[in-house]
C-alpha positions as CSV (number, residue, x, y, z in Angstrom):
1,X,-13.4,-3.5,-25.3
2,X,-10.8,-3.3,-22.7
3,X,-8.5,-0.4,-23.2
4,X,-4.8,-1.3,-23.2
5,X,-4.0,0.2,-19.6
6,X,-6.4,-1.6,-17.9
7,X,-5.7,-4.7,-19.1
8,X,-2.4,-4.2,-18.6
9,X,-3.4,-3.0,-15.0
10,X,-5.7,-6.3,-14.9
11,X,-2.9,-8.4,-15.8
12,X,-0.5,-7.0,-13.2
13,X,-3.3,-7.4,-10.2
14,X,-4.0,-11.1,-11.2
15,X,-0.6,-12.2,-10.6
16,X,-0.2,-10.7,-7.1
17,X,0.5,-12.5,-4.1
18,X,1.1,-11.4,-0.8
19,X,4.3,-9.0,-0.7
20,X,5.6,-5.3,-1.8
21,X,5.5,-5.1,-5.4
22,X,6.3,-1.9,-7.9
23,X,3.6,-1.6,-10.3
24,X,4.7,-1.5,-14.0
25,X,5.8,2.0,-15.2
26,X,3.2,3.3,-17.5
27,X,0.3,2.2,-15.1
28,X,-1.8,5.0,-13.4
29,X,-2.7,4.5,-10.2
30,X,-6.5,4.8,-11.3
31,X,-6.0,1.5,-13.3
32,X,-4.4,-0.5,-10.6
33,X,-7.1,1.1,-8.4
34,X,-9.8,-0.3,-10.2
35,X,-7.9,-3.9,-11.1
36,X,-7.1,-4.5,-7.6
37,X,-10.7,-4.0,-6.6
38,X,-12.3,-6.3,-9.4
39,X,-9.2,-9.1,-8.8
40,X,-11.0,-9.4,-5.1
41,X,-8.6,-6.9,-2.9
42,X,-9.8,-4.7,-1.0
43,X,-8.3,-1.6,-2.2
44,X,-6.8,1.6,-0.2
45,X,-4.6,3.8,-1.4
46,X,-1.8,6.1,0.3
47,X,-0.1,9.3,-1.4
48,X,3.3,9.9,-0.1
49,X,3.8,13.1,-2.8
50,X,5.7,15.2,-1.1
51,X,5.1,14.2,2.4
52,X,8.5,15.6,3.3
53,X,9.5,13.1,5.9
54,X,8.4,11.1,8.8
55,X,5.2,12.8,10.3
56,X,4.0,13.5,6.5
57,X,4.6,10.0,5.7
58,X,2.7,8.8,9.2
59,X,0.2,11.0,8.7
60,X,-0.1,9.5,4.9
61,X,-0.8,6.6,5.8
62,X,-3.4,7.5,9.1
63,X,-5.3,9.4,6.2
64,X,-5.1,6.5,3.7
65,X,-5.9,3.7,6.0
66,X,-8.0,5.4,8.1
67,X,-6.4,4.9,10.7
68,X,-8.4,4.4,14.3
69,X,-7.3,7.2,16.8
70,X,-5.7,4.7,18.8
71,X,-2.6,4.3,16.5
72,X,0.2,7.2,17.5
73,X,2.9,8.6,15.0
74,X,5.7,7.3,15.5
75,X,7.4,4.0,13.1
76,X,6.1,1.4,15.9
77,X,2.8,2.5,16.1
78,X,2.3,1.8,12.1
79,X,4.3,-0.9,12.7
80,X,1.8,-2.6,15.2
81,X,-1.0,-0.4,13.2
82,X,0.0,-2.3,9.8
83,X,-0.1,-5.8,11.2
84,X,-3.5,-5.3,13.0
85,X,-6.0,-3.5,10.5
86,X,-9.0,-4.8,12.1
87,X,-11.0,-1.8,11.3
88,X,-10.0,-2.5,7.9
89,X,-12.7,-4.8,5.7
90,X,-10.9,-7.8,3.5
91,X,-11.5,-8.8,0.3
92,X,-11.9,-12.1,-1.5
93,X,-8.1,-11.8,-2.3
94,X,-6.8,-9.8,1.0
95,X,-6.2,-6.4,1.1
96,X,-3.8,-4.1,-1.3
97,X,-2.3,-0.9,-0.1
98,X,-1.1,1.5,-2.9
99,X,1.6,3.4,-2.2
100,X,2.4,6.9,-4.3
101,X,5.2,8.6,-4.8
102,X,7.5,6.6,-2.6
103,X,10.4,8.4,-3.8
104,X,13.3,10.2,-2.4
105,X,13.6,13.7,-1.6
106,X,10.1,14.8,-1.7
107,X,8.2,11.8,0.7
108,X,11.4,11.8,2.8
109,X,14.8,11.0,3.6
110,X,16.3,7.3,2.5
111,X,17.0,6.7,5.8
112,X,12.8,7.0,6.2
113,X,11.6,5.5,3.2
114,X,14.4,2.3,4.2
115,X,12.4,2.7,7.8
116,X,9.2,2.7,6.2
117,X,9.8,-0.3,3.5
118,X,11.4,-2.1,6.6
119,X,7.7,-1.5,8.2
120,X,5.7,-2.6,5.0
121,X,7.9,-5.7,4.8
122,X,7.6,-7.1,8.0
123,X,3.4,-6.1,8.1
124,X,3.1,-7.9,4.6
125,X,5.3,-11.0,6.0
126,X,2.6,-11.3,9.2
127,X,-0.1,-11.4,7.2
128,X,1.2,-14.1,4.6
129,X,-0.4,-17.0,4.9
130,X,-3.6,-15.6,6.5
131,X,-6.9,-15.2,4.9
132,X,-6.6,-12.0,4.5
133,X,-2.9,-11.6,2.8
134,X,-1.2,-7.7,2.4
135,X,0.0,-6.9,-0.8
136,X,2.0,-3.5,-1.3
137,X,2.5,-1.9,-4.1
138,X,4.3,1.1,-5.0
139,X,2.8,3.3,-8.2
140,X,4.9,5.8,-10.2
């Protein structure tokens, strides 16, 4: 038997397409994790808890996606970094980033976290229609 969180999680990662989603409240990022990964995604997760700004945010998401040490920190370098991701395997479905704690003040300022949502958009929007779509989505 399923428990209820999981198939709740399951639920929620069957129904995602390519974009920046907000994962039900409730849902651990364990069980979206693990839904993510058996809906065919290729699953990578980035922890913005108390980043505190713009490097801790950049340096989030190096850590998170691995990033190659080609990619700089600054916002166009994940810009560029996001809409590449060649070093990056795909699954059946694409790939899905989770995002936690994207909140204001402790991951950064709202001028930042509008910067970096601005990023996230426009990566997820280059790789719609692709094989290999980017879905987003931000855990409580």
């Amino acid at each position: 038997m399923t428990p209820p969180e999981l198939s709740a999680a399951e639920r929620f990662a069957d129904s995602l397409r390519a974009g920046v989603h907000y994962a039900p409240p409730g849902l651990a990022m364990w069980s979206i994790r693990a839904a993510t990964e058996a809906s065919g995604f290729a699953t990578l997760t980035v922890d913005l808890e108390g980043a505190g700004g713009k490097v801790g945010i950049l340096d989030a998401f190096a850590t998170g996606l691995d990033f190659p040490a080609w990619v700089g920190r600054n916002w166009d370098a994940l810009d560029d970094a996001m809409r590449d991701l060649s070093w990056l395997p795909s699954g059946v479905r694409g790939r899905a980033v989770l995002v936690r704690g994207f909140a204001w003040p402790s991951a950064g300022t709202r001028h930042e976290l509008n910067v970096l949502e601005d990023v996230l958009r426009s990566a997820v929007d280059s790789w719609a229609g692709t094989d290999s779509p980017l879905v987003v989505v931000h855990v409580t």
